[in-house]
C-alpha positions in Angstrom: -21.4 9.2 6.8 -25.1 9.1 6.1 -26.1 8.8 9.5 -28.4 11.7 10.3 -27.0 14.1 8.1 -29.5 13.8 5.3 -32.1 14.6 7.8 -32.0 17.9 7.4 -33.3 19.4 10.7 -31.3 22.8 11.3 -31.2 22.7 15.2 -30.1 19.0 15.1 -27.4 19.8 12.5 -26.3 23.2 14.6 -26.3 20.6 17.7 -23.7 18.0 16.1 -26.8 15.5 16.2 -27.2 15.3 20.2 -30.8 15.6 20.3 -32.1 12.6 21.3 -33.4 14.0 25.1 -34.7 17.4 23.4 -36.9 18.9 21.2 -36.2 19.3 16.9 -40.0 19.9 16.2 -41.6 17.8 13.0 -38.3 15.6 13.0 -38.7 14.2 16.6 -40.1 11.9 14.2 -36.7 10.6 13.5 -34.7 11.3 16.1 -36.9 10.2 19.1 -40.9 10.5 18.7 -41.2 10.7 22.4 -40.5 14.9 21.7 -43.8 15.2 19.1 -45.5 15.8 22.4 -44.3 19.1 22.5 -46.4 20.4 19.6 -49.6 21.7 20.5 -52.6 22.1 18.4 -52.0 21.6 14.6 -48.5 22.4 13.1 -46.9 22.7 10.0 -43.0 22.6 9.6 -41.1 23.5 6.0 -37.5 22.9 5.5 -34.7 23.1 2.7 -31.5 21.2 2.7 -28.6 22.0 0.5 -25.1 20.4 0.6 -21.7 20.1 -1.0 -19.3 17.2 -0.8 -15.7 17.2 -2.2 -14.5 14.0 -2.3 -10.8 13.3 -3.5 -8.1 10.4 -3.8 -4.6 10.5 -4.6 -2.7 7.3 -6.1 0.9 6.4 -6.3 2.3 3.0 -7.1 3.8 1.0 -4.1 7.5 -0.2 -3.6 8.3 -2.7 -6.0 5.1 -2.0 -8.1 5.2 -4.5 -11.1 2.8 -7.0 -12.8 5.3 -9.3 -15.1 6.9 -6.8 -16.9 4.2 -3.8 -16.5 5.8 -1.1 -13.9 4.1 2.3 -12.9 5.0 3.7 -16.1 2.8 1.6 -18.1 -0.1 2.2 -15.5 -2.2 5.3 -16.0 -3.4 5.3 -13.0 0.5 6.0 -11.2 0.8 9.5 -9.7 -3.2 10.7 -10.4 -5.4 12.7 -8.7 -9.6 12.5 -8.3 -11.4 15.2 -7.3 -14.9 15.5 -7.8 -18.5 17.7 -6.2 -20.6 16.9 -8.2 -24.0 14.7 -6.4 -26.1 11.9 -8.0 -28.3 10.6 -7.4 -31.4 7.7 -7.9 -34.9 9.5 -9.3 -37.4 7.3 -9.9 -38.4 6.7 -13.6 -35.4 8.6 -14.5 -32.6 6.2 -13.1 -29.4 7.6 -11.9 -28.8 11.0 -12.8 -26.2 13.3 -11.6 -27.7 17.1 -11.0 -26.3 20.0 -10.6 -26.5 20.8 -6.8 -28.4 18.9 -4.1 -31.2 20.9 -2.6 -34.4 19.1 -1.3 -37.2 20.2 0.1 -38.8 18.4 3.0 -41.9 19.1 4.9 -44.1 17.9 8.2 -47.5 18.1 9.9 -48.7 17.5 13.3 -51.8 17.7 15.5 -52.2 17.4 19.3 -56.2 17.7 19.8 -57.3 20.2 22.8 -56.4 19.0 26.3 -55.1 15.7 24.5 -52.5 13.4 25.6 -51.9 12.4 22.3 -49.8 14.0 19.1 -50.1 12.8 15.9 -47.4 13.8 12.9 -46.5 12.8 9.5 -42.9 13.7 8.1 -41.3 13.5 4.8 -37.5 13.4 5.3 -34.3 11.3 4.2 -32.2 8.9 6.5 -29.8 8.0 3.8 -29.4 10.2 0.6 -25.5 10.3 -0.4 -24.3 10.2 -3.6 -21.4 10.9 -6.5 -20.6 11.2 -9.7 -17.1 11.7 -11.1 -15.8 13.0 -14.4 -16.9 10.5 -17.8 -13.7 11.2 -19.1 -10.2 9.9 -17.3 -11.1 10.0 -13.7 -8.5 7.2 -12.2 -11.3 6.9 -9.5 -13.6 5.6 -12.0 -12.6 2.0 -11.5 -14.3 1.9 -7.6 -17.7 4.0 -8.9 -18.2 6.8 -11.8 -21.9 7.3 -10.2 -23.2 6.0 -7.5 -25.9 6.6 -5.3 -27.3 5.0 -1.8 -30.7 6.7 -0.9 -33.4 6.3 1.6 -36.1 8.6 1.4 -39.1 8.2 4.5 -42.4 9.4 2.2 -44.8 8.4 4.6 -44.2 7.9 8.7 -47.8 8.0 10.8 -46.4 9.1 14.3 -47.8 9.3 17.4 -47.0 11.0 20.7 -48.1 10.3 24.0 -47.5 12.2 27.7 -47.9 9.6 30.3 -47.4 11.9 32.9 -45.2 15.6 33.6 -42.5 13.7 33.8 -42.3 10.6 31.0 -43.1 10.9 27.6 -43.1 8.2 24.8 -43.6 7.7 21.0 -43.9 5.4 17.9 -43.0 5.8 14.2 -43.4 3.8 12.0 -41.8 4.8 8.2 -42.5 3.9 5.0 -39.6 4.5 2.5 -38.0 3.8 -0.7 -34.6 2.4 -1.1 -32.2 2.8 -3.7 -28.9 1.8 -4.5 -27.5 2.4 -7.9 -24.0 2.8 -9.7 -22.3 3.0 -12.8 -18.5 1.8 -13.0 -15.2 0.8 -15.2 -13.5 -2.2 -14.5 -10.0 -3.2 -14.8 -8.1 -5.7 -13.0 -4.1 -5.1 -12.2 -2.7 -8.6 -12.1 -0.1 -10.8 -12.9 -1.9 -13.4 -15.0 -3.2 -10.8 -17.3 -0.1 -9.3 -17.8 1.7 -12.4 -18.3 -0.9 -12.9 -21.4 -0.4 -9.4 -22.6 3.3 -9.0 -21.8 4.8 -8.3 -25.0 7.5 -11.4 -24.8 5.2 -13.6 -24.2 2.8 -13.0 -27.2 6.0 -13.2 -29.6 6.2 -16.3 -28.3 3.1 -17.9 -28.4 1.5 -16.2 -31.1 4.4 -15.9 -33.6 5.5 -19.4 -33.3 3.6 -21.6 -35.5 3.6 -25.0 -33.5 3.3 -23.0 -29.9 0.4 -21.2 -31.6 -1.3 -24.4 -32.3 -0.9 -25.8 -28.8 -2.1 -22.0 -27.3 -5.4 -22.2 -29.3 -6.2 -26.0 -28.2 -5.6 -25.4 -24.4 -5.9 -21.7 -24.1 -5.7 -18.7 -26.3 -4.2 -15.5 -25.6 -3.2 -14.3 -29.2 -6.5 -12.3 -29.6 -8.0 -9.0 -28.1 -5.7 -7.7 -25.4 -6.7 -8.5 -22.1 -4.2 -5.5 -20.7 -4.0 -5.3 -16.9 -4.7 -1.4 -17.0 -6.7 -1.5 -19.9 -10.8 -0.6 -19.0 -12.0 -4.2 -19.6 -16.0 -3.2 -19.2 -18.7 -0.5 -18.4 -21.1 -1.6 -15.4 -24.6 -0.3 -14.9 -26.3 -1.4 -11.7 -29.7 -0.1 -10.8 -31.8 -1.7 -8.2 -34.6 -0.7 -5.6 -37.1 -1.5 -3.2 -40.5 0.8 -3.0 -41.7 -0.1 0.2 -39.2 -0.8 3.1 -41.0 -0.1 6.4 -39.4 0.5 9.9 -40.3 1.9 13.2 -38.5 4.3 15.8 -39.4 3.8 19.4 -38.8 6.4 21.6 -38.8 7.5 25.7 -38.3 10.8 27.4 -38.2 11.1 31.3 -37.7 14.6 32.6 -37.4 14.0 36.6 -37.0 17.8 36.9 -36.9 20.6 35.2 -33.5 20.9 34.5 -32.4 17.5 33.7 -34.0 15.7 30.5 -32.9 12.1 29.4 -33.6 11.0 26.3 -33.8 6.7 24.1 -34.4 5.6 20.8 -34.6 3.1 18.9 -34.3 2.6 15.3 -35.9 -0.5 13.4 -33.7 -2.6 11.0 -35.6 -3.4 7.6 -34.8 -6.4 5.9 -35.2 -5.6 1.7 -34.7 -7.4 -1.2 -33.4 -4.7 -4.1 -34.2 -5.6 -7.4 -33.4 -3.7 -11.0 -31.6 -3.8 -13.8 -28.0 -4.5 -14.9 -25.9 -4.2 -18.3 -22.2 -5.0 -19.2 -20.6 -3.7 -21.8 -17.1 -5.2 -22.4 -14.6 -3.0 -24.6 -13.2 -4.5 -27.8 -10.1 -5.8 -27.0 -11.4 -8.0 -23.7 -14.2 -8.9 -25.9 -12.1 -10.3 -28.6 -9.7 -11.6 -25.8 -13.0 -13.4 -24.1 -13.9 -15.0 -28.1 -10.6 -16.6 -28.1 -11.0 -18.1 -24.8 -14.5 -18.9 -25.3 -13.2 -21.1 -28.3 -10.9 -23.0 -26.8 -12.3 -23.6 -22.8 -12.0 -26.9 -21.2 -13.4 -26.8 -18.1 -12.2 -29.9 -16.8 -8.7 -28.5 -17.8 -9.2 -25.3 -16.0 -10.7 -26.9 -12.7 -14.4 -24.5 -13.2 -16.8 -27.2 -14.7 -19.8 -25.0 -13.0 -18.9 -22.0 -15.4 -20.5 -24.0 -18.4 -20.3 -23.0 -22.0 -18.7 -19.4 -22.6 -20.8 -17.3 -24.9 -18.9 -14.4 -25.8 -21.4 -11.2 -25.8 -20.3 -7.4 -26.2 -23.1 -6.3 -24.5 -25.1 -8.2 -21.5 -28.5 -6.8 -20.3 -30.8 -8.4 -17.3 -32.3 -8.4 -13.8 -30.1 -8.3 -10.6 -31.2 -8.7 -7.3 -29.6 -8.5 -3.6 -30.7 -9.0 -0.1 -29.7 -5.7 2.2 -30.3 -4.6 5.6 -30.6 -1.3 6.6 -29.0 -1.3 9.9 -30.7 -1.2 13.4 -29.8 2.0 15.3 -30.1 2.8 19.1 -29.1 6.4 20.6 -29.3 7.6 24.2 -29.2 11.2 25.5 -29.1 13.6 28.1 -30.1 17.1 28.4 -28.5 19.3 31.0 -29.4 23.3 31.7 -26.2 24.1 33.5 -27.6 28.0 34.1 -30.8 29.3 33.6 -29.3 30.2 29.9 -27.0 27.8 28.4 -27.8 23.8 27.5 -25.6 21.2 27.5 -26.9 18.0 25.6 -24.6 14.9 25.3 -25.8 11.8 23.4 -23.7 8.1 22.7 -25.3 6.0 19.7 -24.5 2.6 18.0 -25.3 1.0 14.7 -25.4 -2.2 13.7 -23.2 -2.1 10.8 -22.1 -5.4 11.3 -25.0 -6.5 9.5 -23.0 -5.5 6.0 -20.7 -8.4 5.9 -21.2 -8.8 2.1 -23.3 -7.4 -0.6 -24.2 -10.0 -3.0 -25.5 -9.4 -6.1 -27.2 -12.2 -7.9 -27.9 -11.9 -12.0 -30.6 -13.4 -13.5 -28.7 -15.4 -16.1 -24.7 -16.1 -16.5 -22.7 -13.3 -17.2 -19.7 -13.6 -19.0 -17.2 -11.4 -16.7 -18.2 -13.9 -13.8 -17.5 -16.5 -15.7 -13.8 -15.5 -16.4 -13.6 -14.2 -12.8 -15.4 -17.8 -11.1 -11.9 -19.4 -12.5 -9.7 -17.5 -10.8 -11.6 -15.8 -7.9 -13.9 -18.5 -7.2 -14.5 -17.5 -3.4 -16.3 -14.0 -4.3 -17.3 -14.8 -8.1 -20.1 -17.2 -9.7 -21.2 -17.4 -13.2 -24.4 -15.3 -12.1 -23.4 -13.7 -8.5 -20.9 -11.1 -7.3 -19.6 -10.9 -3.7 -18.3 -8.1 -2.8 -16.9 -8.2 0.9 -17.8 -5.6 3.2 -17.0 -6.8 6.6 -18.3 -3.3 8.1 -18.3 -3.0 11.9 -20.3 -1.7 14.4 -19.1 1.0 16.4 -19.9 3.7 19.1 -19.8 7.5 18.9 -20.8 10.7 20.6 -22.0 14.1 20.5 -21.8 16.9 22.6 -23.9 20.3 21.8 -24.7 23.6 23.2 -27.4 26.3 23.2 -27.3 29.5 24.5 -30.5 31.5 24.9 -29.7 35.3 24.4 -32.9 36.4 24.3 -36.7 34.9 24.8 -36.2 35.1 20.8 -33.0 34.1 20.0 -30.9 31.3 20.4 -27.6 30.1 19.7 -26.1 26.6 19.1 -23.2 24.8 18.8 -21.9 21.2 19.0 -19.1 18.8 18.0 -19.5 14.7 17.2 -16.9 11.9 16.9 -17.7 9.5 14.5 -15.1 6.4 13.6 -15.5 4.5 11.0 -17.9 1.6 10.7 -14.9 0.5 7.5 -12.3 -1.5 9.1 -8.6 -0.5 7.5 -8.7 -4.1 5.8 -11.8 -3.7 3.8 -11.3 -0.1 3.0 -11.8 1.6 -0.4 -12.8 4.7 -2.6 -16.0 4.0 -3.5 -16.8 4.7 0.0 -13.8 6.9 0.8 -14.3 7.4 4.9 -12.2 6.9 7.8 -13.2 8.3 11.1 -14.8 11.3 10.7 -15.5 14.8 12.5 -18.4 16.9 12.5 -19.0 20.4 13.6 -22.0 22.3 13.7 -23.2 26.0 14.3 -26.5 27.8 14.0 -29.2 29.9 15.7 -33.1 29.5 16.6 -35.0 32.5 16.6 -38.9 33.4 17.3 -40.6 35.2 14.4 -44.0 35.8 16.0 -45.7 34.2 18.6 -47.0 31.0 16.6 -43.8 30.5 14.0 -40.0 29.5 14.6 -37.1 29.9 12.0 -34.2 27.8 12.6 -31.0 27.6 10.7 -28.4 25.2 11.1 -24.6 24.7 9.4 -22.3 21.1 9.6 -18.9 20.6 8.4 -18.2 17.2 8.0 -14.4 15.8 6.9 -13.3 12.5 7.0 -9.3 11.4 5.8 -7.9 8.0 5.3 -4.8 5.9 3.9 -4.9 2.8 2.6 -1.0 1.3 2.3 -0.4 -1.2 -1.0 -1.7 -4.7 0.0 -3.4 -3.7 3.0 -7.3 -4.0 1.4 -8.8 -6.5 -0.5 -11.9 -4.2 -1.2 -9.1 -2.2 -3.4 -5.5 -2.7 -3.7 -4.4 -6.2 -3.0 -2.5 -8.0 -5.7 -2.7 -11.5 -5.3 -3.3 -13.4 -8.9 -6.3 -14.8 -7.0 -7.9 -11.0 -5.9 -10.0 -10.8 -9.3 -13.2 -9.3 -6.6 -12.5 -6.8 -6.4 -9.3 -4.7 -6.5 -8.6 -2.5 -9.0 -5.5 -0.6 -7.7 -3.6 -3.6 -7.1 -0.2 -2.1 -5.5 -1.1 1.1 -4.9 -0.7 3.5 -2.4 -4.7 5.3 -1.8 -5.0 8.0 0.1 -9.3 9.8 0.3 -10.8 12.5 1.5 -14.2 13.7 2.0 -15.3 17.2 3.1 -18.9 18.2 3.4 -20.6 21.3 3.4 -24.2 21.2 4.9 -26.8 23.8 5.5 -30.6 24.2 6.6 -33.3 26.6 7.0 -36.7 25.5 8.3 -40.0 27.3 8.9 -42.5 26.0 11.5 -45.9 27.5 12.6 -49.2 26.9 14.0 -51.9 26.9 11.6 
């Protein structure tokens, strides 16, 4: 969903994104740097971006829905509905913050010296910058991200532009950004062993039996807190970042005549290493649940003898880091005048999503939901590491757009793009809600004076997907084992995402 859309540029966006083989002004930058040659003498490009995302989910037990003894009735969660527009996202020195509308402001300079082969450009802009936050009360979505955020904001990109000849252009970028991913979540975990502790039959008879009770708290107690399979068990703040990610864009442009324009690009990966803060805060009940256990753990009994000694905290606080790649991107164009008014551009583009096979998060000391989870979920969990599998694919999609030049001042545009999901149906979830998606732009172009251009550009973006009970580990399987991380075990999910996106942008000569 990020892809491009953050970017902001109002003929790209009114173009469904097929620009690579044409010009966008300042954000050529982005899109391919082979175009900044088109800017003569010294230019200055302002834009503002605003958006609006509704993202929902709807949840309804499965057949047979049932954790030993717990049915849909006992689960909260059965027959809800999230809905929520309002963004977050990462400001640094503030932290995750959720704000009241997302508008940004974005500017550009260039300069192509008299008679000069050469263009050279600097642009402030944002390849990634999505983010959430739902409702602090009893959103049922709150278990798969109450915030979250996933940013990438380009504060510095030296460009340069260079005409080889009439007919083939090409250009560098190289960006300098800042990174951030960030979230704050509830956890619960639907599943049979924890409702075999908590089911009420069998506390009566291991905790009001006085020679049973004796035997529970030497091997393993369950007669305190209440480890409840709905219940929230604990409040997860993740903040991490890196300041200074750099990447590069090459790009081409070969224009054999005057009518046909083809258009490459290619778009860096940047290897990071996040790092930030972290805090747990477990409720009361799993906290005095995780005493009891704490009290009585064997770990040669319970087969976990790298979990070491369980010390039982209410509130954890520390530094957590995680490799990431931010994926390599490569997007080829044409450019087509079919009459002497319209334009036809087409473009096909990949990204290497494949490069998110998991996000691990490693914690700076033991933490004492890993712990509990290593036992059971030993595959995904460690005492100080997470593993949260992704398995994200790398696809192909186009984009067909139009423009239609009613006048030497005004001009119309148009486009369409086809974009399936990077998510494979197993590893789908709602914390990133998107199946394939479809996005369709309008706007116009129009000529204020003879040195400025004001562009304006509209995308609707909607995305729709169903995720069957059992079908996704990254959400609703229910194995006693799937601890990482599903917590609408059983359920029936079904998201949707629509998006609202609008830009006006002011370039002259100065």
């Amino acid at each position: 969903m990020a892809q491009n859309l953050t970017i902001g540029n109002p003929k790209a966006m009114a173009m469904a994104n097929a620009v690579t083989a044409d010009f966008v002004g300042l954000d050529n930058v982005h899109y391919n740097p082979a175009g900044l040659v088109d800017l003569k003498g010294r230019q200055f490009e302002t834009k503002i971006i605003a958006a609006y995302m509704d993202i929902r989910a709807e949840f309804e037990p499965g057949e047979n829905y049932d954790f030993f003894g717990f049915d849909a009735d006992n689960d909260p969660v059965s027959y809800t509905k999230s809905q929520t527009a309002t963004p977050a996202m990462y400001i640094p020195g503030v932290g995750l913050t959720s704000v009241p509308a997302l508008i940004a402001p974005l500017n550009g300079v260039s300069f192509n010296p008299p008679g000069s082969k050469f263009t050279f450009a600097n642009n402030l802009y944002a390849p990634m910058a999505l983010g959430f936050s739902r409702d602090e009360g009893d959103d049922p979505a709150a278990f798969q991200g109450q915030k979250v955020a996933l940013q990438r904001i380009t504060y510095l990109s030296p460009s340069i532009g260079y005409k080889i000849n009439d007919q083939l252009d090409v250009g560098l970028s190289v960006g300098f950004s800042h990174q951030a991913l960030a979230m704050e979540q509830k956890f619960r975990s639907p599943n049979d062993l924890l409702a075999l502790n908590a089911n009420p039959a069998i506390q009566t008879l291991f905790c009001d039996t006085a020679v049973i009770n004796v035997l529970t708290a030497i091997f393993l107690d369950i007669c305190q807190g209440d480890a409840n399979p709905f219940a929230n068990m604990a409040d997860m703040s993740l903040e991490m970042t890196e300041t200074l990610s750099p990447t590069y864009n090459l790009g081409l442009r070969w224009k054999p005549y005057d009518w046909l324009r083809f258009g490459l690009v290619y778009q860096s990966e940047a290897k990071m290493n996040l790092k930030g803060n972290y805090s747990f805060e477990y409720s009361d009940g799993f906290f005095e649940f995780m005493k009891g256990f704490a009290g009585v753990y064997n770990p040669s009994i319970f087969g976990a003898a790298l979990v070491g000694p369980i010390s039982a905290k209410q509130k954890e606080e520390g530094i957590a880091s995680m490799k990431l790649t931010y994926p390599q991107h490569i997007s080829g164009g044409v450019s087509v005048d079919l009459t002497p008014k319209l334009t036809m551009n087409f473009d096909l583009k990949w990204t290497d999503y494949d490069v998110w096979e998991n996000f691990v998060i490693e914690f700076d000391r033991q933490v004492m939901a890993m712990q509990f989870a290593t036992i059971l979920a030993p595959a995904n969990a460690q005492p100080n590491r997470i593993t949260m599998p992704r398995g994200y694919e790398s696809k192909w999609s186009w984009a067909i757009g139009f423009e239609y030049d009613v006048s030497n001042r005004l001009s119309l545009r148009w486009g369409y793009e086809n974009r399936p999901s990077s998510i494979p149906a197993d590893k789908a979830d709602i914390m990133a809600p998107l199946g394939d998606a479809h996005i369709i732009g309008l706007g116009f172009g129009y000529q204020w004076d003879k040195e400025s251009v004001v562009d304006v550009g509209f995308q609707y973006f909607w995305s729709k997907q169903e995720i069957p009970a059992g079908t996704s580990c990254n959400v609703n399987c229910d194995g006693i084992t799937d601890l990482v991380y599903n917590p609408y075990a059983g359920m029936d999910l079904e998201t949707s995402v629509n998006a609202y996106i609008f830009s006006l942008s002011y370039r002259t000569r100065f």
